[in-house]
C-alpha positions in Angstrom: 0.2 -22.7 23.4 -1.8 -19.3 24.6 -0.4 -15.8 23.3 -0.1 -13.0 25.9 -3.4 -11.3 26.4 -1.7 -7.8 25.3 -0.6 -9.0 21.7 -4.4 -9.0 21.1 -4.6 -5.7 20.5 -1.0 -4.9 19.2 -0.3 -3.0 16.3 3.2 -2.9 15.8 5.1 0.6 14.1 8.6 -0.8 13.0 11.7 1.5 13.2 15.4 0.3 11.7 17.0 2.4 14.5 20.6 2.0 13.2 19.2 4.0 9.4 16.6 6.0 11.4 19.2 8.2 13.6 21.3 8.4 11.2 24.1 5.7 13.0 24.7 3.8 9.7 26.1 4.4 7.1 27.9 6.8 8.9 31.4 8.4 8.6 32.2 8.9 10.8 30.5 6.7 13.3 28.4 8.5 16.0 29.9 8.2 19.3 28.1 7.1 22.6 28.2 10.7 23.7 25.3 11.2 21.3 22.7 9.4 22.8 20.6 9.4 19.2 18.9 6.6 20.6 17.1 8.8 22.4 15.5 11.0 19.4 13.2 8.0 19.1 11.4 9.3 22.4 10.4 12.4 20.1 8.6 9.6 17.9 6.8 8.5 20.5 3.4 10.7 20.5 3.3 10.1 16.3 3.1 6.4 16.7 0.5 6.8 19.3 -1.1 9.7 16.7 -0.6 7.0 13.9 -3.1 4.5 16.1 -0.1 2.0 16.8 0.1 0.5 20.3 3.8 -1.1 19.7 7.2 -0.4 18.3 9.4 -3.3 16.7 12.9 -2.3 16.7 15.3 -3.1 14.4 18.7 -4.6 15.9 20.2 -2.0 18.8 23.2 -4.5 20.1 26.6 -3.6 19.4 27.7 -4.2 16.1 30.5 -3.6 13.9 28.2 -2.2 10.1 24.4 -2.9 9.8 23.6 -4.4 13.4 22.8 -7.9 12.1 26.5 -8.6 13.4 26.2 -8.5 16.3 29.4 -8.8 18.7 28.0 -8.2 21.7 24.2 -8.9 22.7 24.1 -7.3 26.3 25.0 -4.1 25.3 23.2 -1.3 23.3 25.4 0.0 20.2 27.5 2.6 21.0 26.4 4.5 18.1 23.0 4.8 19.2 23.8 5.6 22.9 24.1 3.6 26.2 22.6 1.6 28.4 21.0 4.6 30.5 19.6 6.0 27.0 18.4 2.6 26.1 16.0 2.5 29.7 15.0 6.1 29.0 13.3 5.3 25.6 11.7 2.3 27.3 10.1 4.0 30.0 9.3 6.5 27.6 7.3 3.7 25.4 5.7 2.3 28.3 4.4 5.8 30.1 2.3 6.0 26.5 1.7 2.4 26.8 3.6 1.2 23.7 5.1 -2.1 23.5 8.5 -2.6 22.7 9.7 -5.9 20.6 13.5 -6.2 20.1 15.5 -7.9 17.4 17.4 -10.7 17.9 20.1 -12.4 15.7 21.1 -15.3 17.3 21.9 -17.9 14.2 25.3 -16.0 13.5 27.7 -13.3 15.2 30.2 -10.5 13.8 33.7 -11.2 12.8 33.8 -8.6 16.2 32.2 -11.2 18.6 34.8 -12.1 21.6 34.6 -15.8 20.9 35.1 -16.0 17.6 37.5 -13.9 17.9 39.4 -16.5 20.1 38.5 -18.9 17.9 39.9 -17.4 14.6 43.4 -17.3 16.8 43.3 -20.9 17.5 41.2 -20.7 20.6 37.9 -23.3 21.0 35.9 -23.4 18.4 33.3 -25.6 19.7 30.5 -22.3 19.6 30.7 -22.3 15.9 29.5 -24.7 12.6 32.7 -25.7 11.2 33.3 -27.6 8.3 37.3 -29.3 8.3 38.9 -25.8 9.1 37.0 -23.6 8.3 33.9 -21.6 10.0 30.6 -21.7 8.6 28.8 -18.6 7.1 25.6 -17.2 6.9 24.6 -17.3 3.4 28.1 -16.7 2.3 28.2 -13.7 4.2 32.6 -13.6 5.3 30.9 -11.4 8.2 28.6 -13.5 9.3 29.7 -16.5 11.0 27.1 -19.6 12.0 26.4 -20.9 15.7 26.4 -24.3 16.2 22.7 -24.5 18.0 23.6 -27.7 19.1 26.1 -26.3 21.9 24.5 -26.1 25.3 26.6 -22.9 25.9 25.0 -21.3 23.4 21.8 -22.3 23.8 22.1 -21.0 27.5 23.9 -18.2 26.1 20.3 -17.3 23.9 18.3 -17.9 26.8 20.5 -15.1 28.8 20.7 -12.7 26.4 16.8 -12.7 25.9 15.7 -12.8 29.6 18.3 -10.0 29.8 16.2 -7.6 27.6 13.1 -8.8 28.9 13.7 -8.0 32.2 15.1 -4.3 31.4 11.3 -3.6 29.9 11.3 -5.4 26.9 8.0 -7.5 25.8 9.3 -9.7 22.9 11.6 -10.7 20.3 11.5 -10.8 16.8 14.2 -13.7 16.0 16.1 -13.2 12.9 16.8 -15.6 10.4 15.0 -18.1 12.3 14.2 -20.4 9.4 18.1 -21.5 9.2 18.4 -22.1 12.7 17.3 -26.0 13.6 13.5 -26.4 15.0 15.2 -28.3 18.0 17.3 -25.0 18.8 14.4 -22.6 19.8 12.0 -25.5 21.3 15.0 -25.8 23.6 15.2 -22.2 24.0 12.0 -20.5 24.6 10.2 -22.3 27.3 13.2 -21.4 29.4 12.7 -17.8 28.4 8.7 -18.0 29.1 9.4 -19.7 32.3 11.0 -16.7 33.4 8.6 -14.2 31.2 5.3 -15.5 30.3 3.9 -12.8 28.8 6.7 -12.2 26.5 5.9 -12.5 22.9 7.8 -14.4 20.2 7.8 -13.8 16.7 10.2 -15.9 13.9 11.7 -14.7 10.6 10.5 -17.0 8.3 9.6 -16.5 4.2 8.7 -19.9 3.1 7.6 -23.2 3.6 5.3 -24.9 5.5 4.7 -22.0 8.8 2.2 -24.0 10.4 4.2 -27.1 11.1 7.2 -24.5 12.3 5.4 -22.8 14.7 4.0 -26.4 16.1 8.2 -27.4 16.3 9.5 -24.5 17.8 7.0 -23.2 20.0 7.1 -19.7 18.5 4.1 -17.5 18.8 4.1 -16.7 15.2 6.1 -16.5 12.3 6.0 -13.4 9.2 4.0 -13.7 6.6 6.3 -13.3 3.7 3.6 -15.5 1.3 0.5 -12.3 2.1 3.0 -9.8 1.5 3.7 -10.8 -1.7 0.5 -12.0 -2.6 -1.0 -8.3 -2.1 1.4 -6.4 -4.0 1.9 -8.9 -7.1 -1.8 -9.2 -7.0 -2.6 -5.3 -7.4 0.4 -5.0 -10.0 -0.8 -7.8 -12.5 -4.7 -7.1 -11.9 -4.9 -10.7 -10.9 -6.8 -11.1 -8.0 -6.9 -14.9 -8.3 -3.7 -14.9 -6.6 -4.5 -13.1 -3.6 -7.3 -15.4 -3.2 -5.7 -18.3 -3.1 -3.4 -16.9 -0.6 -6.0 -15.7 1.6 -7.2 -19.7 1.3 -4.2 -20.6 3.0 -3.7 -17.5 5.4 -7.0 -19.2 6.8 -5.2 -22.4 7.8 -2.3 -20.6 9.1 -5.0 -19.3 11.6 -6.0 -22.7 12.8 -2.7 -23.2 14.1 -1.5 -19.5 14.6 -1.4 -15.9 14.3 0.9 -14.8 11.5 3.1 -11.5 11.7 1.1 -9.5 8.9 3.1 -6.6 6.9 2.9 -5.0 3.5 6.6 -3.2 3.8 9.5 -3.6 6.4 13.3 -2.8 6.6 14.4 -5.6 4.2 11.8 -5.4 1.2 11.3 -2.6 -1.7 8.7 0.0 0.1 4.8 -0.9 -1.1 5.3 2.8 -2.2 7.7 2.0 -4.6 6.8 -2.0 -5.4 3.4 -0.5 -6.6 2.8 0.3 -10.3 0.2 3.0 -9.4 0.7 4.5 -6.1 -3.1 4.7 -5.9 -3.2 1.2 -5.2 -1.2 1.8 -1.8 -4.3 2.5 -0.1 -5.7 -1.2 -1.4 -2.4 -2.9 0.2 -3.2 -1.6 3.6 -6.9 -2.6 3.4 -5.6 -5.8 3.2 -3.4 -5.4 5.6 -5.8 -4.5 8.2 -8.7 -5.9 7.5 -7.2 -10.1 7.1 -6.0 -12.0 10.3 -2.7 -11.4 11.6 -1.0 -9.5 13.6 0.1 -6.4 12.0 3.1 -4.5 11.3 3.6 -1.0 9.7 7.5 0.0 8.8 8.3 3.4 9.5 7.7 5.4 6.5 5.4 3.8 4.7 2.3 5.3 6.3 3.4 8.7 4.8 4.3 6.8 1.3 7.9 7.0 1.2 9.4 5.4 -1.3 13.1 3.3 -1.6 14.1 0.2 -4.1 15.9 -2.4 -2.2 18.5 -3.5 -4.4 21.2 -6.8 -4.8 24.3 -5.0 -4.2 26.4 -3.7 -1.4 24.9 -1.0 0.4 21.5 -2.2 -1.6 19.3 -1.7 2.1 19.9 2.3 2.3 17.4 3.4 0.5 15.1 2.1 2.3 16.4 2.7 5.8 17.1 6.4 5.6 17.8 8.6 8.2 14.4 10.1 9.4 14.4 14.0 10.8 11.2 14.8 12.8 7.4 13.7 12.4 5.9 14.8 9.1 8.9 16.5 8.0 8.8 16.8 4.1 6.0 15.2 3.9 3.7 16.2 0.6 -0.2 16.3 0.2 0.0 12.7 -0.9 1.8 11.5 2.0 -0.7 13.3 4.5 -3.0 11.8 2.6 -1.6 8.0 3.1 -0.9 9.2 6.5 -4.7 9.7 7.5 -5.5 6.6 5.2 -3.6 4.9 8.2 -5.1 6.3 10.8 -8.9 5.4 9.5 -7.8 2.0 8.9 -5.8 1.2 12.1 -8.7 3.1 13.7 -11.0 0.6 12.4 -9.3 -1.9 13.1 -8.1 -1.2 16.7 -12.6 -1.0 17.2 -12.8 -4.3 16.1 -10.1 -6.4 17.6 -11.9 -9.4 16.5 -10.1 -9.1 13.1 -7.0 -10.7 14.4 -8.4 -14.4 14.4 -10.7 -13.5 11.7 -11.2 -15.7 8.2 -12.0 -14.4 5.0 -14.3 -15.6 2.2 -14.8 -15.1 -1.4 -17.7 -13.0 -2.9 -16.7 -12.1 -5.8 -13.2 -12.7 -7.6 -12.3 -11.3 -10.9 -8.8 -10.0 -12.4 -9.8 -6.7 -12.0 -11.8 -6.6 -8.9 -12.2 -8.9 -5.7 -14.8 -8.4 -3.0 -14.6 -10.6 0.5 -16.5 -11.1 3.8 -13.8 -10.9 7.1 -15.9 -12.7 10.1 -15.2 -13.9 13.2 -18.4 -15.7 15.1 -21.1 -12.8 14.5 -18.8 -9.9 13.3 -18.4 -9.0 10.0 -17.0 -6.7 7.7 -16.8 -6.5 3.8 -13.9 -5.1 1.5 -14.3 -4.6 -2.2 -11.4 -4.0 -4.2 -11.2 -2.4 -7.8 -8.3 -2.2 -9.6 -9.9 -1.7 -12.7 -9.4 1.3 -15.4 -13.8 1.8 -14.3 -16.3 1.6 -11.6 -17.4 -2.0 -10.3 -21.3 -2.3 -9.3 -21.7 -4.7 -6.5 -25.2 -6.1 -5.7 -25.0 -7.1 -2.0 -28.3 -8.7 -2.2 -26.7 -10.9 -4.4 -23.6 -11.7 -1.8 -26.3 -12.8 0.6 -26.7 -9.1 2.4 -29.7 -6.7 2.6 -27.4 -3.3 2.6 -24.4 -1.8 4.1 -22.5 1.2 5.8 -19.4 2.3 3.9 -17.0 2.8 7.0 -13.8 3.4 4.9 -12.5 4.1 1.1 -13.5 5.2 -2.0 -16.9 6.9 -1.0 -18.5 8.9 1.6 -18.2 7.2 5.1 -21.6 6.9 6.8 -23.8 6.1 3.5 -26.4 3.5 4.1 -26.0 1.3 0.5 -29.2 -0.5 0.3 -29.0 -2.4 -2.8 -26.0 -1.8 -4.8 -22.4 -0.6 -3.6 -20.2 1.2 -6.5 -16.3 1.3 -6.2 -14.6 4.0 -8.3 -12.0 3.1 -10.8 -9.0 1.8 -8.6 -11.2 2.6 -5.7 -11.9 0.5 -2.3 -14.4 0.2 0.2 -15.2 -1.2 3.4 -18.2 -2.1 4.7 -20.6 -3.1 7.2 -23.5 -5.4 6.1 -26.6 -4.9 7.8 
């Protein structure tokens, strides 16, 4: 299966929409008469300043608390706004040429949803998993309440509700909780959706297990990479670089097959800022980020270090899906300075777009510090990482390479290292081998 040209060079800014205005929690609720969908448009320019080409939205369908409820998919929230509001911020995306992936719950519906509804009041149940009398939750969510994928309405349903979307503007989906829903469900699914759309782009929550032989069953695009993620931040917290090498191995053969969704931080996680022992090391999780295959994602916030614990408890996302106010707003020295540490990096990245597909390769693993080549065909680059309490000498004749341009990192961009390349205490660098 071939990907869309566009997602190529897509670097995806991720927004919680329902948090970021403000919409929830809320009490009381914003009305339609707000249009606070609409302050997005004022984001706009600072994605395109941040370097991303593409913003992932969090769930914007009407919904009775945090939007993963959905109750009915063909119409925007009425906290954020309506449907003229919605095809405002949508042209406004695309007249700065910004992608736009939506969020899509489709393996279980509100308590709100007209059918259950019906249902619940001794109406058909035949849309729903039931088990005897009762109706099948997600997770044990009492909100939540399980499709049964099996259903040919529903299916047909899925394929309406995405080629809705997709032809108001949209360019994709990001399909929640896609790893419950049966392989058979979305193989059915999408190639009725690409019929209609074939550039559309499809992307499957997924945090385990064998992603490979998932995205061969279901015809997704790609899947997120939940195993990277936590590879890079356990990895800088324990000084135990071993791990993100292995992980890396396996990324590898991921890339034979696909293109994983990359991220160090979205709506659903602790922020990097905050997972991090030393918020030094921040700078190390997004070299990763974009200098290893994938396809990669940055969650609002987090490219000016905010920080929020998610926590197992009710009301245990807040913290980190606050309300936002406008660009850079109370944002300190150390954020500007993660802030331009995005830029550089997504720069760099967005001039070599070869990265995407590209593999990595050990040359040089220790607790402490871990140095590896990114190539794809004849391009090249090389990161060294030190997360060590003092500097780490690295010989790059020794790692097969007469010198090298430091292009990002600890050290002055532009220096031509001929022999040796030194990385400050919990420094980084990337670099160019000549």
């Amino acid at each position: 299966m071939t990907e869309p040209d566009w997602v190529e060079h897509v670097i995806w800014w991720q927004i919680y929409p329902l948090g970021f205005l403000g919409a929830y929690p809320a009490d009381p609720a914003p009305t339609p008469d707000e249009h606070r969908i609409r302050r997005i448009v004022d984001w706009l320019d600072y994605a395109v300043e941040l370097g991303t080409s593409g913003l992932a939205l969090g769930p914007v369908f009407a919904s009775r608390s945090h939007g993963y409820d959905t109750t009915d998919h063909f119409r925007l929230d009425p906290r954020l706004g309506d449907d003229a509001d919605f095809d405002h911020l949508v042209t406004q995306a695309q007249n700065r040429g910004l992608r736009i992936l939506l969020d899509g719950v489709f393996n279980h519906v509100g308590t709100d949803f007209p059918r259950y509804r019906d249902a619940a009041g001794g109406g058909d149940t035949s849309w729903f998993q039931m088990r005897e009398e009762n109706f099948l939750t997600f997770e044990g969510h009492d909100g939540l309440i399980a499709l049964d994928h099996g259903h040919a309405e529903v299916i047909d349903y899925t394929v309406d509700v995405m080629c809705h979307w997709l032809g108001r503007g949209v360019d994709g989906w990001r399909l929640d909780a896609a790893y419950v829903v049966p392989e058979v469900f979305w193989a059915q699914v999408l190639p009725r959706v690409r019929r209609q759309f074939p550039q559309a782009w499809f992307v499957g929550e997924v945090i385990h297990g064998d992603y490979s032989a998932y995205v061969r069953a279901t015809g997704f695009d790609s899947v997120t990479q939940y195993e990277l993620w936590k590879a890079i931040w356990s990895s800088l917290n324990d000084a135990n670089f071993h791990e993100l090498d292995w992980t890396l191995a396996r990324h590898n053969q991921f890339l034979d097959t696909f293109v994983p969704m990359t991220f160090i931080g979205n709506h659903d996680v602790t922020r990097i800022a905050s997972m991090l022992a030393n918020p030094d090391h921040v700078e190390h999780a997004l070299a990763i980020l974009l200098t290893t295959g994938g396809t990669p994602s940055v969650y609002a916030g987090d490219e000016a270090a905010y920080r929020g614990i998610k926590e197992e408890r009710f009301g245990g996302d807040d913290a980190v899906r606050p309300e936002f106010g406008s660009p850079h707003e109370g944002v300190g020295e150390h954020g500007q300075q993660v802030f331009r540490a995005h830029q550089h990096l997504i720069g760099l990245r967005r001039r070599h777009p070869w990265l995407r597909t590209a593999r990595t390769t050990p040359l040089h693993v220790t607790n402490h510090g871990y140095v590896y080549a990114t190539q794809n065909g004849d391009n090249a680059l090389v990161v060294a990482l030190n997360v060590g309490s003092e500097a780490m000498r690295v010989s790059l004749p020794e790692l097969g390479f007469a010198a090298a341009e430091v292009v990002a990192g600890s050290g002055a961009p532009g220096l031509e290292v001929l022999i040796d390349a030194v990385i400050p205490a919990h420094g980084w660098l990337v670099l160019v081998p000549r």
